[in-house]
PDB file of N, CA, C and O in Angstrom:
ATOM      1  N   UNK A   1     198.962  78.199  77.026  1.00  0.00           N
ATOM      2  CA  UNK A   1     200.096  78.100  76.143  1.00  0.00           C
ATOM      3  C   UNK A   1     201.175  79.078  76.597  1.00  0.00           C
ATOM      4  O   UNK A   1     200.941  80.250  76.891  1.00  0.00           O
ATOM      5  N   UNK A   2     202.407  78.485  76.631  1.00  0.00           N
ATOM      6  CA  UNK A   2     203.402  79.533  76.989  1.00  0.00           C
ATOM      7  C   UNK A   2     203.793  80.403  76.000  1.00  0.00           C
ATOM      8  O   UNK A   2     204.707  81.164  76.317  1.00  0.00           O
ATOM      9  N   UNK A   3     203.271  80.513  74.691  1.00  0.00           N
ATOM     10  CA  UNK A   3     203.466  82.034  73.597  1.00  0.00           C
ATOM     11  C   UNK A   3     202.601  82.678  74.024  1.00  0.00           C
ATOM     12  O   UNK A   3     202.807  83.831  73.647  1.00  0.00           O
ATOM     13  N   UNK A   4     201.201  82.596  74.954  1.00  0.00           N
ATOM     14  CA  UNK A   4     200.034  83.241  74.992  1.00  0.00           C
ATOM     15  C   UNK A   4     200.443  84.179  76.400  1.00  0.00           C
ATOM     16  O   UNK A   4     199.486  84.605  77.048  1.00  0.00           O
ATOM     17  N   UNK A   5     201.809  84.500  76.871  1.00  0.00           N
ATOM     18  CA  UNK A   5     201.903  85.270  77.639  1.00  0.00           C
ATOM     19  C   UNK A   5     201.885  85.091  79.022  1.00  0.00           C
ATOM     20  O   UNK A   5     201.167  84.126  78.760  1.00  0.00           O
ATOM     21  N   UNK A   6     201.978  85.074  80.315  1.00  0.00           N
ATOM     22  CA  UNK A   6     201.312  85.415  81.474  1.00  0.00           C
ATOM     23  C   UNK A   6     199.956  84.512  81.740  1.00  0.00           C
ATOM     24  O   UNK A   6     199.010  85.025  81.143  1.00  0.00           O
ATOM     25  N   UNK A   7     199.584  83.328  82.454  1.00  0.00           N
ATOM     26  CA  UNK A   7     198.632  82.998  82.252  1.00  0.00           C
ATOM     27  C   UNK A   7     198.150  83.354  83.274  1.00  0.00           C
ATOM     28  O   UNK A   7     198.687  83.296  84.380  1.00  0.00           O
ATOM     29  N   UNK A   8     196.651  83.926  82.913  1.00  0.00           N
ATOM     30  CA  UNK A   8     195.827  84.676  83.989  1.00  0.00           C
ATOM     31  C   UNK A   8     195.579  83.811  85.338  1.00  0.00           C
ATOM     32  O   UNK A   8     195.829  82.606  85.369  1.00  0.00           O
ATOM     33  N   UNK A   9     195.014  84.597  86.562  1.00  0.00           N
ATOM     34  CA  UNK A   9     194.617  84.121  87.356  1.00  0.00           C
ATOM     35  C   UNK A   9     193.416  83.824  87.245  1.00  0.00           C
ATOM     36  O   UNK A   9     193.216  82.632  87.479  1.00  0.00           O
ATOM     37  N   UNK A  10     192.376  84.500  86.943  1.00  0.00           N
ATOM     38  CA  UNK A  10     191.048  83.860  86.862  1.00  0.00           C
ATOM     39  C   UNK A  10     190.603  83.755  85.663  1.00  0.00           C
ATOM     40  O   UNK A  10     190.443  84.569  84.754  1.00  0.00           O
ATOM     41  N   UNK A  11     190.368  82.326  85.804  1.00  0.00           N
ATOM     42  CA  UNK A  11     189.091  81.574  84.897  1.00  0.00           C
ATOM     43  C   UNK A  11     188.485  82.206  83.685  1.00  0.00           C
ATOM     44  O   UNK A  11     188.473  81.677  82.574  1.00  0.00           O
ATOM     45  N   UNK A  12     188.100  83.102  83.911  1.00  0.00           N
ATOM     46  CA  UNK A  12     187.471  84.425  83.284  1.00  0.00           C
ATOM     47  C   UNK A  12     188.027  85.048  82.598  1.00  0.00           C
ATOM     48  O   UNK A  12     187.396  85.453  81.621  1.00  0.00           O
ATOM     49  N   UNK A  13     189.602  85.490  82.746  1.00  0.00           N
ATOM     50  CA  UNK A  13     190.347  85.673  82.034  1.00  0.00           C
ATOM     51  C   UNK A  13     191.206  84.860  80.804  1.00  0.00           C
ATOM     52  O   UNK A  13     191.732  85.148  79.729  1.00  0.00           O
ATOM     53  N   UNK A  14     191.022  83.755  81.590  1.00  0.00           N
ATOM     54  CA  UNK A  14     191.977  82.289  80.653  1.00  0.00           C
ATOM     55  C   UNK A  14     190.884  81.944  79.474  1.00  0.00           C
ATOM     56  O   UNK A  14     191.421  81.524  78.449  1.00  0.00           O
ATOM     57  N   UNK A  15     189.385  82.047  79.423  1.00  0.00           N
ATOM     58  CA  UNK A  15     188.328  81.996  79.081  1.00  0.00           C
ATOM     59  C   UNK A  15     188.388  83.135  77.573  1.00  0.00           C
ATOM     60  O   UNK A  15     188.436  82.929  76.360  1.00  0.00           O
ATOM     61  N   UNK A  16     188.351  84.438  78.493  1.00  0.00           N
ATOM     62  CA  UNK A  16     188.499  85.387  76.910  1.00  0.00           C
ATOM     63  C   UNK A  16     189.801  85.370  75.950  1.00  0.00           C
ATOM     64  O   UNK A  16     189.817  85.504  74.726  1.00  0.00           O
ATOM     65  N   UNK A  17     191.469  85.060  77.305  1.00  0.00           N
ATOM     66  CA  UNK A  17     192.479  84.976  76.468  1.00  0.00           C
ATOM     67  C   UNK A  17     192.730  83.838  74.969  1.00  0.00           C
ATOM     68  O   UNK A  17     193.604  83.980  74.113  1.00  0.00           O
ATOM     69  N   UNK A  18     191.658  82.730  75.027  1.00  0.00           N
ATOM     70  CA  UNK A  18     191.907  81.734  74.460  1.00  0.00           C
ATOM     71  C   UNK A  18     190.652  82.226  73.653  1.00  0.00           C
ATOM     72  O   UNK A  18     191.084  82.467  72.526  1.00  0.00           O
ATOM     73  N   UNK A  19     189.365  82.479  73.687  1.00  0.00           N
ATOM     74  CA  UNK A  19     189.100  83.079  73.331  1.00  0.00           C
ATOM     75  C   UNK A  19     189.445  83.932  71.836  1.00  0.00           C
ATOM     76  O   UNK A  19     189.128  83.707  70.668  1.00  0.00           O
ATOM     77  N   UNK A  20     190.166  84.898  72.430  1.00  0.00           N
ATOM     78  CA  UNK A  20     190.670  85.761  71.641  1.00  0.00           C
ATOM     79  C   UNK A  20     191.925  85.152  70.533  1.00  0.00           C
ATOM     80  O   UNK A  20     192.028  85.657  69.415  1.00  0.00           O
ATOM     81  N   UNK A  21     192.875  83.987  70.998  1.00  0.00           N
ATOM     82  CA  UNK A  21     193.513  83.437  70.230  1.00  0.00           C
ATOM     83  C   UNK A  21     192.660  82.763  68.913  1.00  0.00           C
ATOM     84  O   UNK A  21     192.877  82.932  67.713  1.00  0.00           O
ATOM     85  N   UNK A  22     191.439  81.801  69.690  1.00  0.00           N
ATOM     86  CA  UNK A  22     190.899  80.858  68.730  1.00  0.00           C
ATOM     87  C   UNK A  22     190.497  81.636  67.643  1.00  0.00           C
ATOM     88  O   UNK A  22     190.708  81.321  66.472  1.00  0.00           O
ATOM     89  N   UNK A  23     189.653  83.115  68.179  1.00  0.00           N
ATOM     90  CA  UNK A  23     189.104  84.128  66.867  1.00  0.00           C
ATOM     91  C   UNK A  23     190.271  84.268  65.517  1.00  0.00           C
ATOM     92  O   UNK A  23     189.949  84.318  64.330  1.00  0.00           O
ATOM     93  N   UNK A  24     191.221  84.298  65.885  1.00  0.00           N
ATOM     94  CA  UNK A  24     192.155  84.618  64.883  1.00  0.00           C
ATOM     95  C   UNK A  24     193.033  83.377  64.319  1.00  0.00           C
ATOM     96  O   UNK A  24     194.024  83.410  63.589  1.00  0.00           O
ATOM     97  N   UNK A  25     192.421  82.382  64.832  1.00  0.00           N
ATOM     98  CA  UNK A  25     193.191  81.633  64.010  1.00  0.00           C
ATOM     99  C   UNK A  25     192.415  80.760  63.289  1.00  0.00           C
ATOM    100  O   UNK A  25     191.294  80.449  63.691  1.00  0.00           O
ATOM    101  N   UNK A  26     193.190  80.040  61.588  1.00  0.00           N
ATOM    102  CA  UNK A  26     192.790  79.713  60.810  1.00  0.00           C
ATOM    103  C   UNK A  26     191.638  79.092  60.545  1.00  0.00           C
ATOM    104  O   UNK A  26     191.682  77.909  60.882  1.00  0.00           O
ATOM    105  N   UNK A  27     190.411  79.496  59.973  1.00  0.00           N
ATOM    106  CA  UNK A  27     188.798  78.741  60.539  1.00  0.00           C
ATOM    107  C   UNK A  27     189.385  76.857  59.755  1.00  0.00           C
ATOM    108  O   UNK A  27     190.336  76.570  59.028  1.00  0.00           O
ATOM    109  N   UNK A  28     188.558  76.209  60.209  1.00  0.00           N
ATOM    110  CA  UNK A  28     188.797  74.729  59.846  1.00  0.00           C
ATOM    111  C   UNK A  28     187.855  74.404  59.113  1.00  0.00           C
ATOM    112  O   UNK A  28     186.693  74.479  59.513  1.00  0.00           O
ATOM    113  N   UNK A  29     188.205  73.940  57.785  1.00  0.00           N
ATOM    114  CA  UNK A  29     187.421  73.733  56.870  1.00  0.00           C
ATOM    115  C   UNK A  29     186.841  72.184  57.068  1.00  0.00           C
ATOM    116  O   UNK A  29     187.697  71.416  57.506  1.00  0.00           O
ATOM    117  N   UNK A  30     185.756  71.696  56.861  1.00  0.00           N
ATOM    118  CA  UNK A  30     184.993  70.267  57.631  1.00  0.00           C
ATOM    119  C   UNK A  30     185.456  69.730  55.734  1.00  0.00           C
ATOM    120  O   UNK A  30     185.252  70.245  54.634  1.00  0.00           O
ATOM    121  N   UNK A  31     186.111  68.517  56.193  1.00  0.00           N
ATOM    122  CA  UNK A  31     186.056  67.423  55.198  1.00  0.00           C
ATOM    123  C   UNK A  31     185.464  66.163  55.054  1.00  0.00           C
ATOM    124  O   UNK A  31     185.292  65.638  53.954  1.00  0.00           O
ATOM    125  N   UNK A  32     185.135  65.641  56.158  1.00  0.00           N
ATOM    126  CA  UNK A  32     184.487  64.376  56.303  1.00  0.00           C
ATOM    127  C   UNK A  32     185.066  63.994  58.103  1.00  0.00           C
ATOM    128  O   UNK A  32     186.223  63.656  58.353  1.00  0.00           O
ATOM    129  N   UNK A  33     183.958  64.151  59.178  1.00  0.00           N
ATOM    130  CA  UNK A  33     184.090  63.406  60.307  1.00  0.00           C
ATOM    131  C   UNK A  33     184.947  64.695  60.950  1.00  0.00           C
ATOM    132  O   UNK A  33     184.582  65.871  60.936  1.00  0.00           O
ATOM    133  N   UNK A  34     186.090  64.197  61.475  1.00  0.00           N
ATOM    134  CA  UNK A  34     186.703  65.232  62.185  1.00  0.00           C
ATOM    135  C   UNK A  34     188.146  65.331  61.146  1.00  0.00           C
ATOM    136  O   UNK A  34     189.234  65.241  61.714  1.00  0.00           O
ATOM    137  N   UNK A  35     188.126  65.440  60.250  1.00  0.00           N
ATOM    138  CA  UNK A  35     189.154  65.520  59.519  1.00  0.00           C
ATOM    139  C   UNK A  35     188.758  66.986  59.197  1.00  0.00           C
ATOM    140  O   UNK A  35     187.550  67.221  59.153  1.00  0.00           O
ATOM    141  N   UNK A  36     189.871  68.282  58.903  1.00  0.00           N
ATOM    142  CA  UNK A  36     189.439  69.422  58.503  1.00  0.00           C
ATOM    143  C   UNK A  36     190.948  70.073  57.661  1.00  0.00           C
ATOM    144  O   UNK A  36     192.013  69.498  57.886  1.00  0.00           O
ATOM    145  N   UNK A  37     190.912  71.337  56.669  1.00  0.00           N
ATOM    146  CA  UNK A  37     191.827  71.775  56.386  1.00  0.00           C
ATOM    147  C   UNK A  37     191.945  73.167  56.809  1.00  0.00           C
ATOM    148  O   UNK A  37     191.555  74.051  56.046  1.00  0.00           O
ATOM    149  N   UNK A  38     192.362  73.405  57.761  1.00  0.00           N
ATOM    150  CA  UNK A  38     192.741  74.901  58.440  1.00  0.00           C
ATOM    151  C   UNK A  38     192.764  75.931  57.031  1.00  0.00           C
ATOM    152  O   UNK A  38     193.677  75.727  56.232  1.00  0.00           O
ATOM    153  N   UNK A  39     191.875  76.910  56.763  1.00  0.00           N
ATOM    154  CA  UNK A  39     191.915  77.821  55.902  1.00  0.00           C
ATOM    155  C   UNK A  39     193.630  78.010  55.679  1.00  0.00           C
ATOM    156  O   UNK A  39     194.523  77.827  56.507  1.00  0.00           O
ATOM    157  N   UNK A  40     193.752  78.543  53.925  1.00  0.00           N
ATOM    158  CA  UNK A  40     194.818  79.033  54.072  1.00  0.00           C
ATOM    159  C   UNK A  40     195.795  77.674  53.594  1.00  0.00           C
ATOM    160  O   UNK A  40     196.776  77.938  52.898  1.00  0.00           O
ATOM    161  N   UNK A  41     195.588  76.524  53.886  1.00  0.00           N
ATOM    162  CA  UNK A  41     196.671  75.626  54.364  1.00  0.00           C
ATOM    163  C   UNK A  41     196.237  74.585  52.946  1.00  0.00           C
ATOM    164  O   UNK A  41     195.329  74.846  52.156  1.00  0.00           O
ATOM    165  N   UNK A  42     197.109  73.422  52.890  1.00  0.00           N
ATOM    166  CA  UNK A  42     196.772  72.238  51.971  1.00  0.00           C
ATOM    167  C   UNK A  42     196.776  71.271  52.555  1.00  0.00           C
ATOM    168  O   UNK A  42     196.603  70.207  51.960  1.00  0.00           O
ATOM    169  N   UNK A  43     197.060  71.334  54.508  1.00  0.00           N
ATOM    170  CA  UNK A  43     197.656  70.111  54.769  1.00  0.00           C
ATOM    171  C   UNK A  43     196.294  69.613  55.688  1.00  0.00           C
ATOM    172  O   UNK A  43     195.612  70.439  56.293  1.00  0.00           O
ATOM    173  N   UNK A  44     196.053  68.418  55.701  1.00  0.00           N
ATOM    174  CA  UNK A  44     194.562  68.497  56.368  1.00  0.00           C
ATOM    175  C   UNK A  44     195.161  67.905  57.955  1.00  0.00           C
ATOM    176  O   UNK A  44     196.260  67.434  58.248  1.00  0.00           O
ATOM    177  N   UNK A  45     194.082  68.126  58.698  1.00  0.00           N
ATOM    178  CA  UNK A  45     194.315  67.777  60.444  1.00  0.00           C
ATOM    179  C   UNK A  45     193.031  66.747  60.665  1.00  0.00           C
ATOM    180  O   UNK A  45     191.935  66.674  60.108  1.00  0.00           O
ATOM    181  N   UNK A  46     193.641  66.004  61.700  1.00  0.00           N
ATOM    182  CA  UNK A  46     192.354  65.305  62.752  1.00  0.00           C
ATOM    183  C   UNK A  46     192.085  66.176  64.024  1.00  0.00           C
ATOM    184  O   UNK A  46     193.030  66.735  64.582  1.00  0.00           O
ATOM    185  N   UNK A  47     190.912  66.285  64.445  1.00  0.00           N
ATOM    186  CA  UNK A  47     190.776  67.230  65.165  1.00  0.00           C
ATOM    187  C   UNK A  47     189.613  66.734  66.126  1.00  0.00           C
ATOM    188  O   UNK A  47     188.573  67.351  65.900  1.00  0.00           O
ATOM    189  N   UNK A  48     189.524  65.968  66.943  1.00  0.00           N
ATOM    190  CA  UNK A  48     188.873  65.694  68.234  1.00  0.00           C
ATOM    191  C   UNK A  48     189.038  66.360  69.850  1.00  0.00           C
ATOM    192  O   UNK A  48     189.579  65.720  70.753  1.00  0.00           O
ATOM    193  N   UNK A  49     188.578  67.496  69.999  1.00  0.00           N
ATOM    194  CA  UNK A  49     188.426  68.187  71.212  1.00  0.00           C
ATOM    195  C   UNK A  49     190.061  68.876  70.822  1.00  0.00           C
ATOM    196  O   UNK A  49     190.453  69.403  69.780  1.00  0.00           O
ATOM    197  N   UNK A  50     190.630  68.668  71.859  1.00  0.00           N
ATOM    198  CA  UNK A  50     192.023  69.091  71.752  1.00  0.00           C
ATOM    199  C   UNK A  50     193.265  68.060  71.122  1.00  0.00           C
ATOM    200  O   UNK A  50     194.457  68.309  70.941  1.00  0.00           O
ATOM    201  N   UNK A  51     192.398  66.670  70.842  1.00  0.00           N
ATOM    202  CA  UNK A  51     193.311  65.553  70.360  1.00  0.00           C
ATOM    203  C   UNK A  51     193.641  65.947  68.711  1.00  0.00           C
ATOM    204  O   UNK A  51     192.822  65.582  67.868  1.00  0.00           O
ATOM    205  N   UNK A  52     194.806  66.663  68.308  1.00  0.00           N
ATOM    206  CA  UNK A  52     195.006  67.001  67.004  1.00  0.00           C
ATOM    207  C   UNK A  52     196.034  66.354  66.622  1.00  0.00           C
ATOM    208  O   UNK A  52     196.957  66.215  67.424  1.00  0.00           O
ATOM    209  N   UNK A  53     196.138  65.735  65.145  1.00  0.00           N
ATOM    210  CA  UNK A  53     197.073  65.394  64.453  1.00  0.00           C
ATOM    211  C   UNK A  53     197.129  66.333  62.947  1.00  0.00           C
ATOM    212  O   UNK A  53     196.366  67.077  62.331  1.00  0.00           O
ATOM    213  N   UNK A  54     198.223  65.910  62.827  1.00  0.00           N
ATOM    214  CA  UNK A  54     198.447  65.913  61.184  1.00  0.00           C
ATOM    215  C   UNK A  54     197.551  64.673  60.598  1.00  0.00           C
ATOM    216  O   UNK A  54     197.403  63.593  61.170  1.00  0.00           O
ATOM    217  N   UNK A  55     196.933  65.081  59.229  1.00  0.00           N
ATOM    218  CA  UNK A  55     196.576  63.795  58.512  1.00  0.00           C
ATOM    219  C   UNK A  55     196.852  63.593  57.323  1.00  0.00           C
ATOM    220  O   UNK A  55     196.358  62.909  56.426  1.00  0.00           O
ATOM    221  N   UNK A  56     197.925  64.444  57.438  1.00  0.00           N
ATOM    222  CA  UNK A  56     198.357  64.858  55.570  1.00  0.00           C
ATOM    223  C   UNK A  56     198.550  65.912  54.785  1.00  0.00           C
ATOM    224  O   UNK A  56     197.784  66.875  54.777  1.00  0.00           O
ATOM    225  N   UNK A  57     199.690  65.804  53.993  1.00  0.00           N
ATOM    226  CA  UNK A  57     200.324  67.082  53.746  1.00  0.00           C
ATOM    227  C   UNK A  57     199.894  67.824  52.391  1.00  0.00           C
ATOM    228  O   UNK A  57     200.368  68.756  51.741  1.00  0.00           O
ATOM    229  N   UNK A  58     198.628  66.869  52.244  1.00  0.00           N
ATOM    230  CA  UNK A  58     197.854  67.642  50.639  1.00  0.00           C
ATOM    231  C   UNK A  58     196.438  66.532  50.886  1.00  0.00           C
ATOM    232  O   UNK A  58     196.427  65.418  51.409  1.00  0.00           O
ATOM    233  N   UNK A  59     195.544  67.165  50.413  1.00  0.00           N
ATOM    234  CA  UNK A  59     194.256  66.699  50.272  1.00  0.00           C
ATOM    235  C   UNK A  59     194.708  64.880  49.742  1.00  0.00           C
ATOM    236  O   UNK A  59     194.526  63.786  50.275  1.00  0.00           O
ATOM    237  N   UNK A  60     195.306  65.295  48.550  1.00  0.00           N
ATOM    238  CA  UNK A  60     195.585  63.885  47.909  1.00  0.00           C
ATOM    239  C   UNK A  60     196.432  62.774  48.774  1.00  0.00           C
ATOM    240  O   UNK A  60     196.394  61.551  48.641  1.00  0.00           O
ATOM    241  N   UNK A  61     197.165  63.512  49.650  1.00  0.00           N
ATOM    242  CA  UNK A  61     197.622  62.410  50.896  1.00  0.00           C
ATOM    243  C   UNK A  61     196.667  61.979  51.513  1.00  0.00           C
ATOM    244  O   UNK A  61     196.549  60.764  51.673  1.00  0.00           O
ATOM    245  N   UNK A  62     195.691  62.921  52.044  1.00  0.00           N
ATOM    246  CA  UNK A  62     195.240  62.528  53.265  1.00  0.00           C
ATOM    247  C   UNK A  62     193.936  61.580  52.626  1.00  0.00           C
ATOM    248  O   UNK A  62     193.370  60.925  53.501  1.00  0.00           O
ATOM    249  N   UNK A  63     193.539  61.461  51.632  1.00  0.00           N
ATOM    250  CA  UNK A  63     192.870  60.734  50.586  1.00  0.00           C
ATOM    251  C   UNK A  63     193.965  59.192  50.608  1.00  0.00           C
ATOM    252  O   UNK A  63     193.571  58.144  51.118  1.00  0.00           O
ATOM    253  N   UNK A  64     194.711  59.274  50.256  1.00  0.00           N
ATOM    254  CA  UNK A  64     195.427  58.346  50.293  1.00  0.00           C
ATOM    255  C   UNK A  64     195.671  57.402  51.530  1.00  0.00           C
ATOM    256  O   UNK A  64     195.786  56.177  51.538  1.00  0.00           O
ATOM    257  N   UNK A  65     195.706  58.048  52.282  1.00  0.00           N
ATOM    258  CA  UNK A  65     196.004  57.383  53.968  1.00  0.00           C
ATOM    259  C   UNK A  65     194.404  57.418  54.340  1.00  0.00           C
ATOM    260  O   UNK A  65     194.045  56.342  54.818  1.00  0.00           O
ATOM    261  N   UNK A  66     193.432  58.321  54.244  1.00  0.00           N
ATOM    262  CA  UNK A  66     192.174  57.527  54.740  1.00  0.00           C
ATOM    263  C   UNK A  66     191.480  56.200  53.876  1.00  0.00           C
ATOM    264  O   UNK A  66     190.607  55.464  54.337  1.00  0.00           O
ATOM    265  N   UNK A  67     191.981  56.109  52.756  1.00  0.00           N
ATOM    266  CA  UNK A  67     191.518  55.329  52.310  1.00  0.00           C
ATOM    267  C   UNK A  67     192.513  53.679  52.264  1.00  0.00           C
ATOM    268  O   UNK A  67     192.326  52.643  51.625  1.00  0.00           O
ATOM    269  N   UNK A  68     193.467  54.045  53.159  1.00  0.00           N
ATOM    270  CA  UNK A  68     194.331  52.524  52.761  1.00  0.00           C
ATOM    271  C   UNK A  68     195.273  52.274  52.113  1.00  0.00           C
ATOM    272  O   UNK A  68     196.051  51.357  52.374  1.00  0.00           O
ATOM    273  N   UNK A  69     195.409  53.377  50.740  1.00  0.00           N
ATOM    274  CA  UNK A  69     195.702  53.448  49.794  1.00  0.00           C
ATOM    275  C   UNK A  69     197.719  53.905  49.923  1.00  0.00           C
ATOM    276  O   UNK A  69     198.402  53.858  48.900  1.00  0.00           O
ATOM    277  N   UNK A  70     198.499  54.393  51.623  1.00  0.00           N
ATOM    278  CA  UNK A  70     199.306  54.597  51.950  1.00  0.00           C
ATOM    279  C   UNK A  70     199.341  54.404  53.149  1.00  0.00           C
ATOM    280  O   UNK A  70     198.414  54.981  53.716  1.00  0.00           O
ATOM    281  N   UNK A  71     200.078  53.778  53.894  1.00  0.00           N
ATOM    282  CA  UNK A  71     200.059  53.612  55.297  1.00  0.00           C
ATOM    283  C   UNK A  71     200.257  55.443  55.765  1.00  0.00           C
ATOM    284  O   UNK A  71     200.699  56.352  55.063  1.00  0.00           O
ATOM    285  N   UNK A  72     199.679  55.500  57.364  1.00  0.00           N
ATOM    286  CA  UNK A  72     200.004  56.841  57.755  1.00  0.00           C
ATOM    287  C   UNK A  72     201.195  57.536  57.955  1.00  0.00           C
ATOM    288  O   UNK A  72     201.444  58.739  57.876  1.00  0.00           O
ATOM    289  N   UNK A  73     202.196  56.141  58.348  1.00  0.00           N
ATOM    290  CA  UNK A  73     203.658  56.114  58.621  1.00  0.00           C
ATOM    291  C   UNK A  73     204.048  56.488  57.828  1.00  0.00           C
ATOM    292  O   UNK A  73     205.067  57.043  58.238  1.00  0.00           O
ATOM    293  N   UNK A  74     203.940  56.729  56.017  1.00  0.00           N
ATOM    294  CA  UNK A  74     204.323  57.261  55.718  1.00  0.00           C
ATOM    295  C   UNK A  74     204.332  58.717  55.048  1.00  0.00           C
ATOM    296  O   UNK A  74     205.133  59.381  54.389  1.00  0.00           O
ATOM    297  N   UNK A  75     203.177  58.857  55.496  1.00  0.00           N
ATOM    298  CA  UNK A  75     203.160  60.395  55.278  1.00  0.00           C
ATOM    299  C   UNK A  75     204.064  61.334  55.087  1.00  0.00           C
ATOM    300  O   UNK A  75     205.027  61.174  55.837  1.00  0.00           O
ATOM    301  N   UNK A  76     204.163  62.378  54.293  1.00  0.00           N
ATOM    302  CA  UNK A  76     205.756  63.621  54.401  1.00  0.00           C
ATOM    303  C   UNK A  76     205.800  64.246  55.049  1.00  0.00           C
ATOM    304  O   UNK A  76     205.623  65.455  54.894  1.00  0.00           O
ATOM    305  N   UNK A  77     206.104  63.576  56.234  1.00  0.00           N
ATOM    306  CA  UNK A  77     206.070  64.115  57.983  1.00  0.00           C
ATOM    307  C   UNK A  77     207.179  65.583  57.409  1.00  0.00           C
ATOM    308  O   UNK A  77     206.897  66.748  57.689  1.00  0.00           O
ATOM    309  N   UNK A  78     208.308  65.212  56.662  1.00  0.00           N
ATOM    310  CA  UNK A  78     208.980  66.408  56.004  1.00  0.00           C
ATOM    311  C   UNK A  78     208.527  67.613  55.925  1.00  0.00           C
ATOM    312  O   UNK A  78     208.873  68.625  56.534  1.00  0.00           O
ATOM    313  N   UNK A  79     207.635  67.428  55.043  1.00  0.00           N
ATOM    314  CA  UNK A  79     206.989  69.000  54.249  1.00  0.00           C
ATOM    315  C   UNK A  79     205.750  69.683  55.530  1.00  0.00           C
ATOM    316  O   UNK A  79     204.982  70.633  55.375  1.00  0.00           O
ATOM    317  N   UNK A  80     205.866  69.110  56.328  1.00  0.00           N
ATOM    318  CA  UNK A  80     204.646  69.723  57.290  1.00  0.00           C
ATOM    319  C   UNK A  80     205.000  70.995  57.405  1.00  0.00           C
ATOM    320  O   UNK A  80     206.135  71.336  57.075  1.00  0.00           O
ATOM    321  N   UNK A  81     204.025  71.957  57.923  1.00  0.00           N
ATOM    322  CA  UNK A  81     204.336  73.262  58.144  1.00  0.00           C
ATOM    323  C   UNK A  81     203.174  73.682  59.238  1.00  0.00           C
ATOM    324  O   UNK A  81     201.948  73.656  59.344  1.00  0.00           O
ATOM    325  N   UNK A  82     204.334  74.085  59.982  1.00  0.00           N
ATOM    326  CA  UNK A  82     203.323  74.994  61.507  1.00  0.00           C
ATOM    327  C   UNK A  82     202.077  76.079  60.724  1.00  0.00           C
ATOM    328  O   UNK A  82     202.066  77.014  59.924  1.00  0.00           O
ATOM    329  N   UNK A  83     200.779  75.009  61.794  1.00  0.00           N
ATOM    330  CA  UNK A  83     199.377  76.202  61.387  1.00  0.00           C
ATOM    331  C   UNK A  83     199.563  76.895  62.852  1.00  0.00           C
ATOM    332  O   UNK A  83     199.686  76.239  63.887  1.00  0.00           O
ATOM    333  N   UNK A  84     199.566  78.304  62.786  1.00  0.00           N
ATOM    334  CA  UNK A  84     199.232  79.115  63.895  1.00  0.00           C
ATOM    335  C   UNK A  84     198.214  78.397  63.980  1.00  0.00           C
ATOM    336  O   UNK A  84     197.705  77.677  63.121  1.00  0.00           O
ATOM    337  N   UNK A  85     197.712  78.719  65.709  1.00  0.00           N
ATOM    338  CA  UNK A  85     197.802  78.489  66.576  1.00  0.00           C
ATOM    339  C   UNK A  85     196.819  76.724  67.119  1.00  0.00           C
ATOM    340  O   UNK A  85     196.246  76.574  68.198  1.00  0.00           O
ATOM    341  N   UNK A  86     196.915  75.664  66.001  1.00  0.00           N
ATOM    342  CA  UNK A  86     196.699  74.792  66.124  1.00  0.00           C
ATOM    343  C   UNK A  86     197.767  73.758  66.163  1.00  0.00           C
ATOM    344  O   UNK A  86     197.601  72.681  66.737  1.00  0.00           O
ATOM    345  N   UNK A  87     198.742  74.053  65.619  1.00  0.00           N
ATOM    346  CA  UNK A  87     200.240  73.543  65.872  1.00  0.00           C
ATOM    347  C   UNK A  87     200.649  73.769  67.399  1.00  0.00           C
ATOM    348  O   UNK A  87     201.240  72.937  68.089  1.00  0.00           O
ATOM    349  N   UNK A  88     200.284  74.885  67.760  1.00  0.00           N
ATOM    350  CA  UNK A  88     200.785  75.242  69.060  1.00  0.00           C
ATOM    351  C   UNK A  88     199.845  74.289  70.529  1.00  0.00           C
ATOM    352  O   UNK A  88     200.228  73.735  71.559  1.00  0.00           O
ATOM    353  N   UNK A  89     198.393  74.535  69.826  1.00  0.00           N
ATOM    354  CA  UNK A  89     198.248  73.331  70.780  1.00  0.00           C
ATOM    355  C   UNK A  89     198.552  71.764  70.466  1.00  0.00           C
ATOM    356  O   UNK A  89     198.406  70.983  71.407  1.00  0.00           O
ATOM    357  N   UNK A  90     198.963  71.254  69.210  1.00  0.00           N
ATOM    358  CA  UNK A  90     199.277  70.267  69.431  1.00  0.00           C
ATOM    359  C   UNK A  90     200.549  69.574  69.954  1.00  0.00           C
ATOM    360  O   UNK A  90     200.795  68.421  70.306  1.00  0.00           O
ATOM    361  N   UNK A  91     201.519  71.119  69.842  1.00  0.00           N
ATOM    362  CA  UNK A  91     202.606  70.839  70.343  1.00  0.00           C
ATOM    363  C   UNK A  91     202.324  70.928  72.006  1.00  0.00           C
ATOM    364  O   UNK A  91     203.194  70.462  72.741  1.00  0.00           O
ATOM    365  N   UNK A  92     201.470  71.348  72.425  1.00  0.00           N
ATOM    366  CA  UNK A  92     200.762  71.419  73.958  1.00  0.00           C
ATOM    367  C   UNK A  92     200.399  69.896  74.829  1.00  0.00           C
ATOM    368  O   UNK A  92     200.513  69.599  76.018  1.00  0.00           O
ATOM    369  N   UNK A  93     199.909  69.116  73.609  1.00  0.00           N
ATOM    370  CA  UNK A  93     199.392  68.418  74.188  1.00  0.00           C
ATOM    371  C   UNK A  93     200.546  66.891  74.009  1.00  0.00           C
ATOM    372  O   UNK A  93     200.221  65.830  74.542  1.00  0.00           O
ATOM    373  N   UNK A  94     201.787  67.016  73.245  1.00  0.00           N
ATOM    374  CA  UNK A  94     203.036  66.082  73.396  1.00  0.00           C
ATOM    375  C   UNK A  94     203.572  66.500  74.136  1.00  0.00           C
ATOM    376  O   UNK A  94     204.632  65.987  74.494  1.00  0.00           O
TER     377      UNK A  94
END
């Protein structure tokens, strides 16, 4: 990640630096499958390896859109709010 500074030369280093990011950032609360709500937060995520989305900007959304009950499209892409440092990789991986 380019906020994470200088990226090391060895392996070993890129290993503890990320590492050391993941320790501190928000633990992910398990909701069902790979759906989770980053401590701290209301907004829940999909979370497959490094494949992360938004899945909703309150429990009751993301209830709503897993169940059918709202298309995803419309979600309140609006009200989202950056989770350290899981935002950052998802902004990594667009």
């Amino acid at each position: 990640m380019q906020s994470w500074d200088v990226k090391p030369d060895l392996v070993t280093d890129r290993i503890r630096v990320a590492k050391e990011k993941y320790d501190v950032a928000p633990k992910l609360v398990p909701i069902y499958s790979h759906r989770y709500m980053p401590e701290g937060s209301e907004q829940v995520l999909s979370v497959y390896q490094t494949d992360i989305i938004f899945y909703g900007t309150t429990l009751l959304e993301y209830f709503q859109i897993e169940l059918d009950w709202k298309p995803y499209d419309r979600m309140d892409f609006e009200n989202i709010k950056a989770i350290p440092f899981w935002t950052e990789i998802m902004d990594a991986n667009n």
